[in-house]
C-alpha positions in Angstrom: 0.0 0.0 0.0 1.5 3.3 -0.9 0.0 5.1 1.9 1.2 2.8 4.4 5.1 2.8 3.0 5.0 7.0 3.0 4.1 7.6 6.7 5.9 4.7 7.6 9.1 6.4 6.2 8.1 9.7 7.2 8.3 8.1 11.1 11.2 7.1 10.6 12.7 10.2 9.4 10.8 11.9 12.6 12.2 9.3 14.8 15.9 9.8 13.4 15.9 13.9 13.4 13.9 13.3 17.2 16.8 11.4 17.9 19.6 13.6 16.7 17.7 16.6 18.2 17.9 15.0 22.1 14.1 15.9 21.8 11.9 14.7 24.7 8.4 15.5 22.0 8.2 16.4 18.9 5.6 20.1 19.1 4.8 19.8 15.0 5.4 18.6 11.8 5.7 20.5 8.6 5.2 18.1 5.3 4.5 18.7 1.5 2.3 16.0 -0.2 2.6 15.9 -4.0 0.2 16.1 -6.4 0.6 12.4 -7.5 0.8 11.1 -3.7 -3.0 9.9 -3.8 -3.3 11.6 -0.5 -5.5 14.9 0.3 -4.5 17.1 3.9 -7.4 15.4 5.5 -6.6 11.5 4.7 -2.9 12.5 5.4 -3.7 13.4 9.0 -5.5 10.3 9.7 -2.6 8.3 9.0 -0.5 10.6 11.0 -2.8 10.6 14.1 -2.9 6.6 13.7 0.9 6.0 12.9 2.4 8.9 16.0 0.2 7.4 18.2 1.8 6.4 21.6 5.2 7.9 19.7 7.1 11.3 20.3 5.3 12.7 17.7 1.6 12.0 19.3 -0.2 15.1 19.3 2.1 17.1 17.2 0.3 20.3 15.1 0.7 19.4 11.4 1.4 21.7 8.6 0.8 20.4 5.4 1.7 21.9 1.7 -0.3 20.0 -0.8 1.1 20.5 -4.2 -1.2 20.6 -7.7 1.9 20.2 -9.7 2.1 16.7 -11.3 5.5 17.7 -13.5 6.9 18.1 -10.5 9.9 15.8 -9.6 8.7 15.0 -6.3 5.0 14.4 -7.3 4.7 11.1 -6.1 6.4 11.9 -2.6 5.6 12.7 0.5 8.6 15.4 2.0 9.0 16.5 5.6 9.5 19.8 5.1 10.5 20.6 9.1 10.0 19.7 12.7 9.8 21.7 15.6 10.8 19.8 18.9 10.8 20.1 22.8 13.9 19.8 24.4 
């Protein structure tokens, strides 16, 4: 499932930069969805709640970009963009 392999990486790229970061929670999460990710904000955020929940990143505000652009090299992809953290 494409969905499923996206967030999955996306936690682990929250986990790592958590990790590097010495952060005790991670406060939000800025992504950008491509155009050709087969995701909209609002399905996006449902996997998020359901895949950061009991992890740092549980309750974290999400900022989301979604991108009309399907030339776009990234179109398919799912980018963190940033992360703001608690120390």
């Amino acid at each position: 499932m494409h969905e499923a392999s996206l967030i999955r990486d996306l936690m682990q790229k929250i986990d790592a930069l958590a990790t590097d970061e010495r952060a005790q929670r991670i406060v939000a999460v800025c992504v950008w969805l491509g155009a050709l990710s087969h995701m909209s904000a609002d399905h996006f955020r449902e996997h998020f709640e359901r895949a950061s929940r009991g992890t740092i990143a549980d309750g974290a505000v999400l900022n989301i970009v979604v991108s009309t652009d399907s030339s776009d090299p990234n179109a398919q992809s799912l980018l963190l963009r940033s992360i703001e953290v608690e120390t």
